[in-house]
N, C-alpha and C positions, 0 to 999 in steps of 0.2 A: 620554629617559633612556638610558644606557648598557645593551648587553644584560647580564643577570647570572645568570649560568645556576645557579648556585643558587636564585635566585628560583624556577627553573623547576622544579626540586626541592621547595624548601618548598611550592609550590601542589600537588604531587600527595601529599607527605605528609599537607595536609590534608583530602584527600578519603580515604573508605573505600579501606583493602586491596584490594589487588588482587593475582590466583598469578600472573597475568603482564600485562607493561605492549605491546601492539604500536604499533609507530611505524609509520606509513605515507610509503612511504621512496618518492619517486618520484628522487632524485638529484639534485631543484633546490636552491636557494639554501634556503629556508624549512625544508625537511624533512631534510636533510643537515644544517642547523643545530641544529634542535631531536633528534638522532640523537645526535648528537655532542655537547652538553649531557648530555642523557641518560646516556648512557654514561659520561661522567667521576663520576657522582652516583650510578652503578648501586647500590652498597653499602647508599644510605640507602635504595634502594624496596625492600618488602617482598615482591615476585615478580619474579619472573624477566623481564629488558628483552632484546625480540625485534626485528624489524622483517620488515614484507610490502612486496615488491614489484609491483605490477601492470603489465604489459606490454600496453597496447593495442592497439600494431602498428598506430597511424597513422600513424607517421614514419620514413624509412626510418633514423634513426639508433637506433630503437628499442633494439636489439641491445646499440647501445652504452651504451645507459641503464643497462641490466641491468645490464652486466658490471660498470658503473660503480660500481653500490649493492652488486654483490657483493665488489669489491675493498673498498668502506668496509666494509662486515663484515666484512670478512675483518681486516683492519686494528684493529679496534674490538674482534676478537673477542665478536663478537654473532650468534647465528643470526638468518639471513633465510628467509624463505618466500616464494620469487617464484610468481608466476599470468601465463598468459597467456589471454586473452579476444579475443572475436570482437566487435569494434564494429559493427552493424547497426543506422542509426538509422531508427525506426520514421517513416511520414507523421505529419507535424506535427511531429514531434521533431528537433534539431539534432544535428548531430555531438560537440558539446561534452556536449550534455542524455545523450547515450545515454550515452557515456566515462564517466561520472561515474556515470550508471544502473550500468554493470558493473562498476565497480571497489567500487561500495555493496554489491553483489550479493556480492560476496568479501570485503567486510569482516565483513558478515553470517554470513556461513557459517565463518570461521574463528574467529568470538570466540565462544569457550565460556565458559558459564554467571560470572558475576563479574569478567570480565576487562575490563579498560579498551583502550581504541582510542583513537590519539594523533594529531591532527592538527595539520599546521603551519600551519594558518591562521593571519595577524598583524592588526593595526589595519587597514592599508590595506587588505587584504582585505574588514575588517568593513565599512569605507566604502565602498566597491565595489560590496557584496551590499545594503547600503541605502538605497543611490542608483539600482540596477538594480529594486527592489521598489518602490520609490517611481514610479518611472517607469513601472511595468507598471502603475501603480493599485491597490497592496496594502492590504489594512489592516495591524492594527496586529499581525498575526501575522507577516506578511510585513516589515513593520519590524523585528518584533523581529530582524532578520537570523540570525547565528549564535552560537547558545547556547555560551558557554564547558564549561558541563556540561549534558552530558544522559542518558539512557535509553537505549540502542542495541542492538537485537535482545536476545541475553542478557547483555548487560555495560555497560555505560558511555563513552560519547565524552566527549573530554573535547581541547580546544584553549587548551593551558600560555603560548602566544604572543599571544593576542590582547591582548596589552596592550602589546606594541611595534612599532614604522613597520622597513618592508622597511630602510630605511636605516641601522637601530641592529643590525637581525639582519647586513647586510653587512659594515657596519664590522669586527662582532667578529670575522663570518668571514675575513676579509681580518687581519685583524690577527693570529690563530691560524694562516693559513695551509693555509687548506683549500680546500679543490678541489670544482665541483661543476657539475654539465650545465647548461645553455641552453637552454630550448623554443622554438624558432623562431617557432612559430605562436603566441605569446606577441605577437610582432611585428604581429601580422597584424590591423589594426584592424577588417577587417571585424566581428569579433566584439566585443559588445555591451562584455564586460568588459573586453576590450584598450583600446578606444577609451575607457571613462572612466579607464582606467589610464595613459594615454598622454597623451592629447590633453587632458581633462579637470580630473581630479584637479589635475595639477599649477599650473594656473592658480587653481583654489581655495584650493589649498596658499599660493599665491604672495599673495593675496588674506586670508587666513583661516590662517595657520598653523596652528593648534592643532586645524581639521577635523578630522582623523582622532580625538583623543581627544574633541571635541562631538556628532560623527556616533554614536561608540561609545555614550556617554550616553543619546543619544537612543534606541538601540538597545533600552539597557537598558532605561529607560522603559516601550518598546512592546513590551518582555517581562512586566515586571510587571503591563501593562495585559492583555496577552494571559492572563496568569495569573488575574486578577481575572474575564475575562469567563468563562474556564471555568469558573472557581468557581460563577459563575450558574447559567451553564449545565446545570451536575450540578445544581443543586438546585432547579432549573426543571425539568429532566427526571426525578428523583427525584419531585418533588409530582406530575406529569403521567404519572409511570410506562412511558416511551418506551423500547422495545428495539428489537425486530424491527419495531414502527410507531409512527409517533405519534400521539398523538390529533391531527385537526383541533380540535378546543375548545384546544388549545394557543397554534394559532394566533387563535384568534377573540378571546381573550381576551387574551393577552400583547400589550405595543405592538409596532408593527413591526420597532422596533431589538432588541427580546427577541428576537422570532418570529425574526428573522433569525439572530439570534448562537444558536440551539437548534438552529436545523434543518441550520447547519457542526457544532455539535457531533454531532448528532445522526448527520450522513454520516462523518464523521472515522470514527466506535465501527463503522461499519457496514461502515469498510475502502474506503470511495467516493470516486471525484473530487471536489470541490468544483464545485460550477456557476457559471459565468460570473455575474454579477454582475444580467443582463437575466433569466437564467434562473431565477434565485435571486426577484427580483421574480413572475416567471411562476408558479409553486412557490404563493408565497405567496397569489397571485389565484383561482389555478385550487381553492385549496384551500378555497374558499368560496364554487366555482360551485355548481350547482342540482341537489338531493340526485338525482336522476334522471341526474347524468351522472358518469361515471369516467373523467375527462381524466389523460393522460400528459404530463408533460413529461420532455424526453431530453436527452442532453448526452454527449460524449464518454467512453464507459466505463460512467455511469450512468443509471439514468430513475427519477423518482419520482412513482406512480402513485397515487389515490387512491380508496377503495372503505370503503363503510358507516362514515363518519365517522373514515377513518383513511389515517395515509399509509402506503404503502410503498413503501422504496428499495432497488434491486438495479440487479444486472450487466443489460444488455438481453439478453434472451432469443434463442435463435436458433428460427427457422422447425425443426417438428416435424417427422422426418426421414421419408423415404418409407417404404412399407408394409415390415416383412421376417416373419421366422417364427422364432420362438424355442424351443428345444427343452430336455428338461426337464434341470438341471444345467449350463443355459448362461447365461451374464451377455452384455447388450450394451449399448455405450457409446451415448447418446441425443444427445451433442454437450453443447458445452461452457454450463454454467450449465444441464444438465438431468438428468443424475445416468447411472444403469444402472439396466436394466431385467433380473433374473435367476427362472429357473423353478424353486425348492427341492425336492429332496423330504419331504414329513413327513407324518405319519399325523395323520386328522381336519383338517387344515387348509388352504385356500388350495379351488381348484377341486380336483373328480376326476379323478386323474393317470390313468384311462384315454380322458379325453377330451383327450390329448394323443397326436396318431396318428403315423407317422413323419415326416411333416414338422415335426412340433413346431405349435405354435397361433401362428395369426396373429394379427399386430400393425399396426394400425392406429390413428389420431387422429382426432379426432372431426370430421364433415362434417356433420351436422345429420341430424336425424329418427330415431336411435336411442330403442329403448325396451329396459327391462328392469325384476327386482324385485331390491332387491335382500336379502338374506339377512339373516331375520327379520321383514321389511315384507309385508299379507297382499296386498299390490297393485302391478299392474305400471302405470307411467308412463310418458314421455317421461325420458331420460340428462336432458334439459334442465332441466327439472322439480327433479329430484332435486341435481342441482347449487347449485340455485338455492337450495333448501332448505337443504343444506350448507353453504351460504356458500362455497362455491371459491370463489377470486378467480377476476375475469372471464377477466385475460391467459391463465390457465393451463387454463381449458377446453377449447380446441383443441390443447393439447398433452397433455393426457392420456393418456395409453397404455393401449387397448381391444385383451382379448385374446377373441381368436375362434377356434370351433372351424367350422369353414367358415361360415355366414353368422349362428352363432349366438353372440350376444356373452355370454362366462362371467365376466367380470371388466373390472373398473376400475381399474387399478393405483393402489396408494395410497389406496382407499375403501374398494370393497367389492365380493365375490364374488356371482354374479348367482343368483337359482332358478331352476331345482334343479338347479343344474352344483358347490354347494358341499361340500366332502368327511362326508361324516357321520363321528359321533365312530367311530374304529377303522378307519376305509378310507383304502386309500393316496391322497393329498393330493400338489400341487403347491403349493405357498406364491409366491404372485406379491410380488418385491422390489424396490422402487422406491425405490433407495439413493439419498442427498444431491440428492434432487430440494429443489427450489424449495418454498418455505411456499406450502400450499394454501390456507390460510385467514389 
């Protein structure tokens, strides 16, 4: 069908209000089109129509991108917001995966609270992203490609074009007489989407005309499937009561295909990678070994760990940092996924702040064969013991933070204060602060 940019109007009138609409203006074909729609229908949206630029400074004509989206504003009489950003793609990550990481990263931080974000993503794009997921072995999340409307930091993404082929958006451009950049490395088939864009696609096309709006279909499909399995999910994890862990009886009980589709919902809420598919298996086995063992399994980014009939997922921990000395009104950073460690001062609370000499008290992680009481209990044990008792989790035992006033241990950061180094009610006190550490139990 014809492009008809009112169409592209009526669809955002149908969606909630928005104080202002941003377009994400890279100066191609797609987004210079959907910019320029926009703008002639300004009057009918209810906030103010903007557009951002991102400059990633891969290409030496980068420069000229800019200039390019700023002369169409300028033209359009539309304000822009250009960014420039430092592409750095991490190991395992591609040049494309990270561009895309930064430019998210600025869409992110520019849309305030209600505002919608406008991308020009079209059909052939949707067939693309669901021919690339298929191929990687997705399920049906990964099918569902890209969401017309979605959720986005604090506002709403929302893609007004997915319902026309690159070749209906050109036409009309051409036909209005508009002007708009080239990406080179568009050309460049080594990359995954160029090559079913280039070489691929069109032989289907040639084969199957109407693929792009079947492929769309299907997309849709494996949205609503993907919708239906959360729905489970939440009320699989509501009956089971899963936050910070899950129960193992989750898994023992649920079938496999449940167990499975809870425990992606379950890393999604926890902010986690998803694990490879072997690992995800692995997950489910280990979570039914022999109550006597607390097996890890790990994965890029996360590990999901299990202790006294439950699971738990986080970041991997880093190795407890070497010994230092903390003095009192000082905060220090433990490394990343292990919080701060700071000495307060307060009256009746924490150790007695004259056992804090001028070096400040040492800090140190547990090496085995400490003993102490600790405050209130009539008996001195083994640290081991008492841990054990507590329930710490195992992982977080050796990173404990043990403060000492020369070989004498006064505290346990994050437990408890040892006898008789604890401040009595009315004496100056130290309060030991062991901020956004990791769930001990």
């Amino acid at each position: 069908m014809a492009f008809d940019p009112e169409n592209v109007i009526r669809s955002l009138q149908g969606l909630p209000a928005a104080p202002r609409y941003w377009v994400a203006l890279s100066g191609g074909l797609d987004s210079s089109v959907l910019l320029e729609a926009l703008a002639r229908g300004r009057d009918s949206l209810p906030g103010e129509l903007v557009a951002v630029h991102v400059n990633h400074g891969l290409q030496p004509s980068a420069p000229d991108w800019q200039r390019h989206c700023e002369a169409l504003c300028a033209r359009l009489k539309l304000p822009l917001t250009t960014k420039t950003v430092q592409v750095d793609a991490h190991p395992g990550e591609g040049l494309e995966a990270a561009a895309r990481e930064r430019r998210y990263t600025v869409f992110r931080e520019i849309l305030a609270p209600g505002e919608m974000l406008l991308l020009a993503h079209h059909e052939d794009d949707q067939s693309e992203t669901f021919l690339l997921q298929a191929l990687r072995g997705a399920g049906v999340r990964g099918l569902a490609a890209m969401p017309a409307v979605a959720p986005f930091a604090a506002g709403t993404l929302v893609r007004p074009l997915l319902g026309y082929q690159r070749a209906e958006l050109e036409a009309w451009a051409k036909q209005q007489g508009l002007k708009w950049v080239e990406d080179p490395s568009n050309r460049d088939t080594d990359y995954d989407r160029n090559y079913l864009r280039r070489e691929v696609l069109p032989l289907v096309k040639r084969r199957w005309p109407a693929a792009g709006a079947t492929v769309s279909r299907s997309a849709r499909f494996a949205a609503e499937a993907e919708a239906l399995l959360e729905e489970l999910a939440a009320e699989d994890g509501a009956h089971y009561r899963i936050g910070l862990t899950l129960p193992v009886k989750a898994i023992t009980e649920l079938s496999s295909a449940r167990s499975r589709n809870l425990l992606r919902h379950w890393l999604r809420q926890r902010g986690l990678p998803l694990p490879p598919a072997h690992k995800l298996d692995e997950i489910l086995l280990q979570a039914q070994a022999g109550v006597d063992r607390n097996p890890c399994i790990g994965w890029a980014g996360a590990e999901v760990r299990r202790y006294r009939g439950r699971l738990h997922a986080l970041e991997p921990l880093p190795e407890a940092p070497p010994e230092f000395h903390l003095h009192r009104g000082e905060s220090r950073d433990l490394g990343p996924g292990l919080g701060s460690l700071a000495l307060k001062p307060a009256v009746g609370e924490g150790i007695r702040a004259e056992l804090c000499g001028p070096r400040g008290l040492r800090v140190v992680f547990r090496s085995g064969g400490e003993e102490c009481r600790p405050t209130g209990y009539g008996h001195q044990r083994p640290l081991k013991k008492w841990l054990q008792e507590l329930h710490v989790v195992p992982w977080l035992r050796g990173r404990l933070p043990l403060l000492y006033a020369e070989q004498e241990l006064l505290a346990v950061a994050g437990l408890f204060a040892c006898e008789p180094h604890a401040a009595a009610p009315g004496e100056a006190g130290l309060r030991v602060e062991w901020l956004e550490h990791p769930p001990l139990k």
